[in-house]
Structures are given as structure tokens and as C-alpha cells.
N, C-alpha and C positions, 0 to 999 in steps of 0.2 A: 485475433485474441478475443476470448469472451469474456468479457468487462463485463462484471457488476455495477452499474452506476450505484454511488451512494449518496442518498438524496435524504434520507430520513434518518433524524437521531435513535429512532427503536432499530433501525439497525446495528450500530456502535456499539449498544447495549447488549445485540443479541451473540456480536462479534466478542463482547468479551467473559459472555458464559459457554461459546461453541467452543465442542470437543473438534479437533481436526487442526490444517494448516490452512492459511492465507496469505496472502501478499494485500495491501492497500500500496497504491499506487497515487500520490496525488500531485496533480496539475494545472498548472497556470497557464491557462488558454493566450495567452499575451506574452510568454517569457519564451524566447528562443531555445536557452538552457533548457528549460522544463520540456519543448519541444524533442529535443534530441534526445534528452532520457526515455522520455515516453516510447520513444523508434528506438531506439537501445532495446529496452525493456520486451517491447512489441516480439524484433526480431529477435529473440530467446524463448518465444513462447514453446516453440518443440522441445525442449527442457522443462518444460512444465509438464507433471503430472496431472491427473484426472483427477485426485485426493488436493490438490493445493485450488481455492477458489480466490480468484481475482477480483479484489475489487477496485473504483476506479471512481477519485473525486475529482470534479471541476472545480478546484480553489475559488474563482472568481464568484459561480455562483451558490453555492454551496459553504462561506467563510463559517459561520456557526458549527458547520459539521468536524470543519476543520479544527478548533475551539475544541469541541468536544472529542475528537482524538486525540490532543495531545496531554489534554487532562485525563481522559479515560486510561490511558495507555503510560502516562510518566514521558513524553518526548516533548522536546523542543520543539515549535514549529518549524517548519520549513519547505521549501520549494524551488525544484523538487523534490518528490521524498518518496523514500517508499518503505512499507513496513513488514516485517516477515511475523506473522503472529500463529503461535502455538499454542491449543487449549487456552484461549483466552487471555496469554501473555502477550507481549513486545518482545520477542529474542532475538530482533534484529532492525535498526535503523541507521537508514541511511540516506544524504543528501546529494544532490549535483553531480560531480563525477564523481562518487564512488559507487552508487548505487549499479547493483550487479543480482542478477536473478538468480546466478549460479551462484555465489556465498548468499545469499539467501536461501535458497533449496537449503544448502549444504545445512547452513542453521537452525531450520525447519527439521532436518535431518537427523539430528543430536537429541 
């Protein structure tokens, strides 16, 4: 998987003036749960297109960035999570087990 690490708040910002699709992925380097989502997640990568860019937060080190997604975007925090964003919206969140890449694409899709 080619993860964006997101490490910088001017990214968040830039994430929600880009035209295109994305996935944020975010994770807690300590939570089991959050472990197997992320390998969930992982193996559906050949379901992903070239057009959808990945990005990928480390909750633990990274918490302010986490803050400023779920204000930028209107979500609840959570973890794990992952978020499907089109031109600059949230048109998909999801936590724990429900998170799935395939209704995500599909949502990205619409």
C-alpha cells in the first residue's frame, strides 16, 4: 500500500480544497482493533485505483492532526477510522468493523 503519511496540518487544508478522491485511514499504533482494520484495509488495496490517494495517520503521534480532521471534515473522532473524501468533502465514514474500502470506492463512486 502507498500511504501518505499525514504529518502536517497544511495538509488537511489542502485535502479539503483537492479536486479528486481519497481514503484517510487513521491509526492507533497500540489498539489491536485498529491493527486488523489497517490489514483489512491493506489487503483491498488491488481495489484501489490510481485516481483514489491514501492517506495514513498514526493517532498516537500525530493527535492535533486527528483534532483537525474531525473539525475540518464534521466527524466524530474515532479509532479506527477511515474516511472516503470527494472534492474536498467527507461522503463516507466509518469505524471498527464496519470500515470497508469496497463501500467506500463505491461512495467515492457516486
Amino acid at each position: 500500500m502507498n500511504w501518505i503519511d499525514l504529518t502536517e496540518e497544511l495538509q488537511i487544508q489542502e485535502l479539503k480544497i483537492k479536486k479528486g478522491r481519497s481514503i484517510i485511514f487513521k491509526h492507533s499504533t497500540r489498539c489491536s482493533i485498529s491493527l486488523m482494520a489497517k490489514k483489512r484495509v491493506e489487503m483491498d488495496e488491488d481495489i484501489l485505483t490510481d485516481d483514489v490517494d491514501c492517506y495514513f495517520l498514526d493517532l498516537l503521534n500525530y493527535r492535533n492532526i486527528s483534532n483537525l480532521i474531525a473539525d475540518t471534515f464534521q466527524v466524530h473522532h474515532e479509532s479506527p477510522q477511515l474516511l472516503a473524501i470527494k472534492d474536498g468533502e467527507c461522503v463516507l465514514d466509518q469505524s471498527h468493523g464496519e470500515i470497508s474500502v469496497e463501500e467506500a470506492l463505491a461512495e467515492l463512486d457516486r
